[in-house]
Structures are given as structure tokens and as C-alpha cells.
C-alpha positions as CSV (number, residue, x, y, z in Angstrom):
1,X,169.5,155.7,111.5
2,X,169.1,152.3,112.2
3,X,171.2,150.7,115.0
4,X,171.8,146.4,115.1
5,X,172.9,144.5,118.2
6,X,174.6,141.6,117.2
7,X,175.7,139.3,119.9
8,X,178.0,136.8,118.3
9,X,177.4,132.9,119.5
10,X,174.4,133.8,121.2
11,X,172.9,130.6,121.2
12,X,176.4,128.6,122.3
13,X,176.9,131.0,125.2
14,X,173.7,130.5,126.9
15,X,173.9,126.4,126.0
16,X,177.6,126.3,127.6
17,X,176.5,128.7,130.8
18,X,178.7,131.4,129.7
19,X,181.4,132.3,127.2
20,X,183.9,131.3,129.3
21,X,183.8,127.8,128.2
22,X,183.8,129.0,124.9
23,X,187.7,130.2,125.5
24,X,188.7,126.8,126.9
25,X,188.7,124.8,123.8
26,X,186.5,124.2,120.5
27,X,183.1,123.8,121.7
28,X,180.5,123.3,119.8
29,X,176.1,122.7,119.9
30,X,175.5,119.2,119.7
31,X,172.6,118.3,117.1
32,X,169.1,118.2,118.8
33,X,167.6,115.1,119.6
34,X,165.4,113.9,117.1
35,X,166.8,116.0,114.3
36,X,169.8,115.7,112.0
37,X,172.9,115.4,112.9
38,X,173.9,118.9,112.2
39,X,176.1,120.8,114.5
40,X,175.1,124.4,116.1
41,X,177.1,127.4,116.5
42,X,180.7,126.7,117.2
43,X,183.7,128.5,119.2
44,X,186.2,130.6,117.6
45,X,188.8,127.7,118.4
46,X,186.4,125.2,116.7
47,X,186.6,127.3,113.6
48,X,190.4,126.9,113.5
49,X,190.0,123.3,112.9
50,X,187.6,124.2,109.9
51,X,184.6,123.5,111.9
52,X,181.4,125.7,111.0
53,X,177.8,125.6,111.8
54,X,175.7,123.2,109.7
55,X,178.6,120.5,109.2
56,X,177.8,116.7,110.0
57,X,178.8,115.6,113.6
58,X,180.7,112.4,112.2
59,X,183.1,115.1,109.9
60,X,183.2,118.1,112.4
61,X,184.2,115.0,115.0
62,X,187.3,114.0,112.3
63,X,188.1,117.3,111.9
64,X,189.2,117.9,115.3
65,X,188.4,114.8,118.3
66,X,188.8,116.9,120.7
67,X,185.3,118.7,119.9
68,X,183.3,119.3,123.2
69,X,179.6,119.1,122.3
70,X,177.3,121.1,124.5
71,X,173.7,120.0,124.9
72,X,171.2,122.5,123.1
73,X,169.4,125.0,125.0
74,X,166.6,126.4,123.1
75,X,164.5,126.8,126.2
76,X,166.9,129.1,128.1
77,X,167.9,130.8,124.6
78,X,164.7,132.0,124.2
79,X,164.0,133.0,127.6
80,X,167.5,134.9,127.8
81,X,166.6,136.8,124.6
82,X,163.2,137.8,125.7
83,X,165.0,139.2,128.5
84,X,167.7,141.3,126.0
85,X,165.0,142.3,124.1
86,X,162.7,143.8,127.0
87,X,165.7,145.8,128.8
88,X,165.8,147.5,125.1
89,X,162.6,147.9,125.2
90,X,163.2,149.9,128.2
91,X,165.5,152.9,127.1
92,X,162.3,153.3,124.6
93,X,163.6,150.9,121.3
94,X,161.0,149.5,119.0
95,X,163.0,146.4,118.5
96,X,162.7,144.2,115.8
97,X,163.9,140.7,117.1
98,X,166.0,138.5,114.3
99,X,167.4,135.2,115.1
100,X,168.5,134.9,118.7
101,X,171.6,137.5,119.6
102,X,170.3,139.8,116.6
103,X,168.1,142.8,116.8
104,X,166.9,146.2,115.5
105,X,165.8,149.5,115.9
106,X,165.7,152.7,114.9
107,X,167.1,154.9,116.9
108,X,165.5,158.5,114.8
109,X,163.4,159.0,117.7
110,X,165.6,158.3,120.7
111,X,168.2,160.5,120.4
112,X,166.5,163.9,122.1
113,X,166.3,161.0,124.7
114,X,169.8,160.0,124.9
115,X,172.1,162.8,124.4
116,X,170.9,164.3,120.9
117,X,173.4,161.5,119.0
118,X,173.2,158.1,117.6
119,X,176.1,157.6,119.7
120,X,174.6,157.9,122.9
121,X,171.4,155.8,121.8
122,X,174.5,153.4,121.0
123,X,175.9,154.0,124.6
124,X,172.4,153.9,126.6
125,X,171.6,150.1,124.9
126,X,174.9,149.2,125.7
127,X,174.1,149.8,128.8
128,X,171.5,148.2,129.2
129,X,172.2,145.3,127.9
130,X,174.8,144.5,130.1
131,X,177.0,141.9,127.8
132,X,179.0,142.0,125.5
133,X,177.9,143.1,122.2
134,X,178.4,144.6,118.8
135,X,176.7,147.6,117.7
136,X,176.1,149.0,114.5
137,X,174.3,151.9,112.8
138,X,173.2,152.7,109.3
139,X,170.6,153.8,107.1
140,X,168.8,150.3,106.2
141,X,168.8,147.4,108.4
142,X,171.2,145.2,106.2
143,X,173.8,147.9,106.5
144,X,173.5,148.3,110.0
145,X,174.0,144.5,110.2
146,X,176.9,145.0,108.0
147,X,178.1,148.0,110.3
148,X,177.5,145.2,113.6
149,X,180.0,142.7,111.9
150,X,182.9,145.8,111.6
151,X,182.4,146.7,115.3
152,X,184.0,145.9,118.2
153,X,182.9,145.1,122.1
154,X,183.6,148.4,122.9
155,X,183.7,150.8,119.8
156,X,180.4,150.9,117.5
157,X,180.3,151.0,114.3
158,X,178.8,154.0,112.1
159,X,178.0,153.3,108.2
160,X,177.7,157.1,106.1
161,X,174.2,158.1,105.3
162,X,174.5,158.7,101.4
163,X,173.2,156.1,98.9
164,X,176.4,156.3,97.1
165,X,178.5,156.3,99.9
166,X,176.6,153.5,101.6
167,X,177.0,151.4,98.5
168,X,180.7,152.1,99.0
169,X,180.6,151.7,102.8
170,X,179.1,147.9,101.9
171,X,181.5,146.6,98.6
172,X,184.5,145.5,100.4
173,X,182.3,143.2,102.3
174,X,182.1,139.5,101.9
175,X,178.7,138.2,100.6
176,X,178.5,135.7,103.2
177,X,176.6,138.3,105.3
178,X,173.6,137.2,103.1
179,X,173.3,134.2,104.8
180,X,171.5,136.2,108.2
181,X,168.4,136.5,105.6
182,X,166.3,133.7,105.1
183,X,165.5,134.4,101.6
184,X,169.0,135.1,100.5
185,X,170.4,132.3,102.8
186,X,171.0,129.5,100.4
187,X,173.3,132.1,97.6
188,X,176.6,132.8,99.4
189,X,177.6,129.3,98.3
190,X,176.6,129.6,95.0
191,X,178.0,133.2,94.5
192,X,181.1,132.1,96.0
193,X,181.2,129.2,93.2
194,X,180.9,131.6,90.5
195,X,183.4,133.8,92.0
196,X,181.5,136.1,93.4
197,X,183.0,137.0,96.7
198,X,182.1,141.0,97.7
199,X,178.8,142.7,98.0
200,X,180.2,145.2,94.9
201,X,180.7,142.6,92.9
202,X,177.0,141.2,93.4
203,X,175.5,144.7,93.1
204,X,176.9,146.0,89.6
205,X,175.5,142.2,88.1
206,X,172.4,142.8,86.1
207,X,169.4,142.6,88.0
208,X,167.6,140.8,85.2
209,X,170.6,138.3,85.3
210,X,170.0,137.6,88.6
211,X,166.0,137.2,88.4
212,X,166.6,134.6,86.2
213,X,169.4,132.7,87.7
214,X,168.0,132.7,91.6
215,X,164.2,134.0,91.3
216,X,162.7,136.5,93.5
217,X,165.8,136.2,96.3
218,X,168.8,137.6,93.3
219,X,167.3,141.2,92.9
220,X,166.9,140.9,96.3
221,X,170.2,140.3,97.5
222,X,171.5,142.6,94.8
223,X,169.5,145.8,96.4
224,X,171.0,144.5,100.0
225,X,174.4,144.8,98.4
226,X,173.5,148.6,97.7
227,X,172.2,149.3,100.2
228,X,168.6,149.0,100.2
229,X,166.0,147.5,102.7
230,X,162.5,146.9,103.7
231,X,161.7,149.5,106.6
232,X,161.7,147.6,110.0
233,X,159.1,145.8,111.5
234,X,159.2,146.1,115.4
235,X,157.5,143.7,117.4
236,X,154.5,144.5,119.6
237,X,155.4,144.4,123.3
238,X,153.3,142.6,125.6
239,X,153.2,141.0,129.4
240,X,154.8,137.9,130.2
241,X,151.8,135.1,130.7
242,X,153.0,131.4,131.6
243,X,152.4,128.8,132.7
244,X,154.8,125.5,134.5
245,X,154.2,122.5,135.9
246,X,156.5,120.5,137.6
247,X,156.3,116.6,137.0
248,X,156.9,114.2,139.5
249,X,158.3,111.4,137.8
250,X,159.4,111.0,134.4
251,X,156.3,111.5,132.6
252,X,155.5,110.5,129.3
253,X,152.5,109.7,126.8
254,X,148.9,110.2,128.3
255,X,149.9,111.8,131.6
256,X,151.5,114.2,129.4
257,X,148.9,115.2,128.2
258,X,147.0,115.5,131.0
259,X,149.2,117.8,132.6
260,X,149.5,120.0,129.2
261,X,145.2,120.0,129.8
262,X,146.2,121.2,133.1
263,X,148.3,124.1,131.9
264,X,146.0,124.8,129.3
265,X,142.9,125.9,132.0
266,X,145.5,128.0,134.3
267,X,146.9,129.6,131.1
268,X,143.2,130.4,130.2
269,X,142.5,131.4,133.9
270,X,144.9,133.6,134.3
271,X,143.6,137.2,135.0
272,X,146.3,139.3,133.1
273,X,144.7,137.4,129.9
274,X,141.8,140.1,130.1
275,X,138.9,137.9,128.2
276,X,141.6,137.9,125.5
277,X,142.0,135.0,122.7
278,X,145.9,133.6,122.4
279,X,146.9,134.0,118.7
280,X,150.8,131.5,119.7
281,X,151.6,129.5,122.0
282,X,155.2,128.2,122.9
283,X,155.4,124.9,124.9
284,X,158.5,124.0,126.3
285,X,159.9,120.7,128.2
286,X,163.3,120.1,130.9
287,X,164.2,116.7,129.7
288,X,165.0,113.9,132.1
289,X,169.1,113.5,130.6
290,X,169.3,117.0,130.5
291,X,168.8,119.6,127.8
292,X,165.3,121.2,126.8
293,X,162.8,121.3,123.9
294,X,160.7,123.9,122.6
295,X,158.1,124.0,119.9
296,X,156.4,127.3,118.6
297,X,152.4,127.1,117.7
298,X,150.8,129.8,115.3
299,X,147.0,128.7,115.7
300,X,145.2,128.9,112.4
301,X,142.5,131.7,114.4
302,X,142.8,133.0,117.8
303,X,141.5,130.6,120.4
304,X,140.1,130.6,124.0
305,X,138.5,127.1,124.3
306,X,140.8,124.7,125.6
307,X,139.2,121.8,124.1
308,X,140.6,123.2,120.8
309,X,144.5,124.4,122.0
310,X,144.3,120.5,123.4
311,X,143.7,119.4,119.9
312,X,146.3,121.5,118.5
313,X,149.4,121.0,121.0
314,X,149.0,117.4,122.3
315,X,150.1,116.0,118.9
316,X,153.5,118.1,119.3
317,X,154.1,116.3,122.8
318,X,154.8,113.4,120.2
319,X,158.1,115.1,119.3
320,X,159.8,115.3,122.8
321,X,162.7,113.4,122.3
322,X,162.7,112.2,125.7
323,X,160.3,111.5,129.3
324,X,160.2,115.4,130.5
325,X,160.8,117.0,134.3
326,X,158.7,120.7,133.6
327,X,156.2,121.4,131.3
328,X,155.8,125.1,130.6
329,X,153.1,126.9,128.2
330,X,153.3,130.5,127.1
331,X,151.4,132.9,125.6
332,X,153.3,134.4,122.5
333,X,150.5,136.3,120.8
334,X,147.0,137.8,121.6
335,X,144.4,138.1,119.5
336,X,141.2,141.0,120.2
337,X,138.7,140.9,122.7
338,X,135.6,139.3,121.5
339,X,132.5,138.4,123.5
340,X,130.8,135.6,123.2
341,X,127.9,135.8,120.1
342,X,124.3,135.2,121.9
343,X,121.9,132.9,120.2
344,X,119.7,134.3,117.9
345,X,116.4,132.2,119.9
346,X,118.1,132.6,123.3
347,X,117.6,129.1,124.5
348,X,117.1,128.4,128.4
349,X,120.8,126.0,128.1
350,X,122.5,129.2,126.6
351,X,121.4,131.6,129.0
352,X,122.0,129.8,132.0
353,X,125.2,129.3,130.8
354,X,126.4,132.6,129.9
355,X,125.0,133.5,133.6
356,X,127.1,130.5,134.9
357,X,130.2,132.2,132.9
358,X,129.6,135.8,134.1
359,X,128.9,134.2,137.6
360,X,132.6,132.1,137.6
361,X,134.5,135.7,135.7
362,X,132.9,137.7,138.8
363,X,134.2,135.6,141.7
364,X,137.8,135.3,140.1
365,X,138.3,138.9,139.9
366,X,137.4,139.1,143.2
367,X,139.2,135.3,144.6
368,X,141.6,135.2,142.0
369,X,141.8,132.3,139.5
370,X,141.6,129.4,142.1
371,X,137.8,130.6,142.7
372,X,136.6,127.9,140.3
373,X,138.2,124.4,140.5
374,X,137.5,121.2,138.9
375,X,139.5,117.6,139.4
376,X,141.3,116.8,136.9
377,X,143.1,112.8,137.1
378,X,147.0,113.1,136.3
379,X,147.9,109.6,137.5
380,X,144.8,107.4,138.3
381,X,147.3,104.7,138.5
382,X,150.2,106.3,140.4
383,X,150.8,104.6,144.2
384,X,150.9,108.0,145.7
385,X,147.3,109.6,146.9
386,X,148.3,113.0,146.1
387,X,149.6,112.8,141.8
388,X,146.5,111.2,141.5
389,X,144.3,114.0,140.9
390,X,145.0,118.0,140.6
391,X,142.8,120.3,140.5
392,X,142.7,122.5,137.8
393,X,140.8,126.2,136.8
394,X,137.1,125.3,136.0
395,X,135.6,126.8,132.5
396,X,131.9,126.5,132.1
């Protein structure tokens, strides 16, 4: 069985501080800066006023006035899920991490670990989580999602195991829940247009209909609605490695991207990396009038020289939407350990500096990183003696 956690308004709760703000009034995320003006998630009050995710600020503002906007926290979302995710790591889940406030695993091999039931795998992540969530379990991961929409806070929610009892189990059930998939994202609208409104209604259509009305995502959605799923996908756990720098005014433009260099050779630096190429990188930013920006980079090949990750990220420092307080870089994904290839004629430049190399690796796992400095300028121009330079780990 496959259990889902599904925390509802994820994203809004961590923006607002808490969902107690989200039982004041109709809340809702404000549109990012720099992006459409497309509202977030919104509060269950919000909804009353016909107010949903993805509506225009200008109409959801006509709709109801008194709409409280909440600056978006993408920053603090991510770091709050990475923090949901590891304590379920922890009671021995191979999670598979959806959008934030949505998860999976399988619990098969966890219940001679919990009590010898799905129910007290169930019980043990609730537990561990620690907030309020919904909890489902079912034989594919779209059913267990489906099962995670039926539950409650407190009481999970178990789908039957049988292919023709699941297929059952998931009929009565809107076919809005297609919209958690990004390939079948874009056809509850269209369904519902053709009056299509249930998940049996989409599963005894053709499948050749639906091939050549919506393309690869129609058969797609139409095995979903009975039931059947791609087998899950868990993410590879891994150590925490990152990086902050605090600015001390409101920086922007080149000394931005000094200070990103800066991050860049500590990142590389640090011990835990273990000679290890980085495969993503996330860089994140506290905006001076408040809010934070993140932006997510999948390098093309796993890299360790830092002239090349400076090549890749400074052009995204172009998309801050405003001067930044903190600068943060951190490792999402590791590549294998390579060595360096010697040169086939072994010239006298080379060898010294692979020597140099072994020589700087040697004292900092003995000193740490800080064994091997260099000065890097930050603020040549700033009044104060001490932003002028930094100094910074030294790569050879």
C-alpha cells in the first residue's frame, strides 16, 4: 500500500506564519514580484467569495475587497518541507516529494516496523510530522492521493486493494483531482466543459477517443481514473550542504555577484562535499521589503569549478525582483566522485599543480576549510575598511 500526506494550503501557511491567520478572514498569496499577477493558494473563507488559485489579482480583489494578500514565501516553503520530508524519512519512508504539502511512500516494508498494519505506519508519520495533515492509503499513488482528499486531521483514509473495487472506490470522485498531475493538469476544465465531472465517467470513455482528443495526457488520465499508476519514485536522501551570506547593505548588481563568487568557493570548500561534483544548485535571496526568492539550477553536467557555476547562476541574480539582505546557495544534487584526468605528457605546470591541489585538500582536512584563503574585493568602493574585501576558500 501506498500512503499520501497531503497537507492542505501548505504553501499559504508557511507564507502567513501559521494557519491561524488563515481562520481570520480570506487570505490569500500575493503574485510574486516579477511574475503575473496570478494569485496563490487561498483560505477556505477566500473560497466562499469564489476566489481560487490562479485568478487575476484585479478580479479576485472585485470579488471580495477585503482580500488580505500575504507576501510569497518560497524560501521558507521549501526549507519547511525539506524539514517534513526528512522527519519521514526518519520512521524509515522512501518519500517521494510532490509539490510542496504533498508526499509519498510506500509503506509495504514498514509495517513489521510499526505495529504489523498500514494503520500504524499511518499513526507513526503522523507522529512525526507533528501538524496537521491528511493521510491516505491505497494501492497506486493517485488513489492514495484520492484516499488523502476523503480523510480527515485525525482519521486516515484506506482505499480497497482490488482493481475492481479501487475503480469503484475512485468513480464518485470529482475529476478535478487531475489537476495535482502536471500532465493531466490543464483537462479538468475541459472535461468539465464537456460534462464530464467524475473519474467513472472519464474511465468508461474510449481510450482511443481520448488519444485523439488530448494526446498522450487522455489515456493517461483515463488509467488514473481506474486506478492505475506509475510505481513511485523516491527521492535519494542526502546531507544538508549550504551556504549564507549576510549583506550589509542593500546590495545589488556587481557586488552581487561578487558575494555569489564568494558562496560559490565556501560551497566548494566545504568538507562534507567529499571531492564530490554538484549536479543542482538552489540560490535563494531575503529581499530588502520583505518576502524571499528562490531559483532552482539543474547544471547541464555535474560541476566542481567555480568559474563555470559563476557562469551559470550570476545571470539568474538578474531576476531578483528587488536589492537582497542574504544570499544563500545550496547543494540539491551530487554527482560521482571523479578525480581529476592527468595529462597524457605530464607537463611540469600540471604536476606542480596537482601537487599544489593535494597539498591545499591535505591541510583542510586537517585545518578545516579556512586553511586556504584568498582576497576576494566585495565593495572596493564602500567607505567602510572592513566590506571592502572578504576572504574567501582558495582553489588552485
Amino acid at each position: 500500500m501506498i500512503v499520501c500526506v497531503l497537507i492542505p494550503r501548505f504553501e499559504l501557511a508557511v507564507a502567513a506564519g501559521g494557519r491561524e491567520v488563515l481562520a481570520a478572514g480570506p487570505v490569500a498569496l500575493a503574485p510574486e514580484a516579477g511574475r503575473e499577477q496570478f494569485i496563490g493558494q487561498v483560505s477556505a473563507a477566500a473560497e466562499t467569495h469564489g476566489i481560487r488559485e490562479g485568478l487575476r489579482l484585479g478580479e479576485a480583489l472585485a470579488r471580495c475587497p477585503t482580500l488580505q494578500l500575504v507576501a510569497p514565501d518560497p524560501v521558507g516553503v521549501a526549507d519547511e518541507w525539506d524539514r517534513l520530508l526528512a522527519t519521514l524519512e526518519g520512521v524509515g519512508a522512501a518519500v517521494e516529494p510532490g509539490r510542496p504539502g504533498n508526499a509519498w511512500f510506500d509503506a509495504s516494508g514498514l509495517r513489521n516496523l510499526h505495529g504489523g498494519s498500514v494503520e500504524g505506519v499511518i499513526a507513526a508519520a503522523r507522529r512525526a510530522l507533528g501538524t496537521p495533515a491528511r493521510l491516505g492509503a491505497a494501492p497506486s499513488r493517485f488513489a492514495a492521493l484520492a484516499a488523502a482528499s476523503r480523510a480527515r486531521v485525525r482519521r486516515a483514509e484506506l482505499a480497497p486493494a482490488g482493481p475492481a473495487r479501487l475503480a469503484a472506490y475512485l468513480a464518485p470522485l470529482p475529476v478535478e483531482l487531475l489537476a495535482v498531475r502536471p500532465e493531466t493538469a490543464a483537462l479538468p476544465p475541459v472535461l468539465e466543459r464537456f460534462g464530464i465531472h467524475t473519474l467513472g465517467e472519464l474511465a468508461a470513455l474510449p481510450r482511443a477517443a481520448l488519444a485523439d482528443r488530448f494526446g498522450a495526457a487522455g489515456p493517461l488520465a483515463r488509467d488514473l481514473a481506474r486506478g492505475r499508476d506509475a510505481p513511485l519514485r523516491p527521492r535519494v536522501a542526502a546531507e544538508r550542504l549550504e551556504e549564507r551570506l549576510e549583506l550589509p547593505e542593500s546590495a545589488s548588481g556587481p557586488q552581487l555577484e561578487r558575494a555569489l563568487g564568494l558562496l560559490i568557493d565556501r560551497l566548494l570548500a566545504r568538507r562534507e562535499r567529499r571531492g564530490r561534483p554538484l549536479r543542482a544548485a538552489a540560490l535563494a535571496a531575503k529581499l530588502v521589503e520583505g518576502g524571499t526568492w528562490r531559483a532552482r539550477v539543474t547544471f547541464r553536467e555535474a560541476l566542481a569549478d567555480p568559474r563555470r557555476m559563476r557562469l551559470v547562476l550570476a545571470p539568474r541574480l538578474a531576476e531578483l525582483p528587488a536589492p537582497a539582505d542574504l544570499l544563500r546557495l545550496r547543494a540539491e544534487g551530487f554527482g560521482p566522485a571523479a578525480g581529476d584526468q592527468r595529462s597524457l605528457l605530464a607537463e611540469p605546470a600540471a604536476v606542480r599543480a596537482a601537487r599544489l591541489r593535494e597539498a591545499v585538500r591535505q591541510a583542510r582536512a586537517a585545518a578545516g576549510p579556512d586553511a586556504a584563503l584568498r582576497i576576494l574585493p566585495v565593495d572596493p568602493d564602500s567607505r567602510v575598511p572592513e566590506r571592502r574585501l572578504a576572504l574567501t576558500p582558495w582553489d588552485p
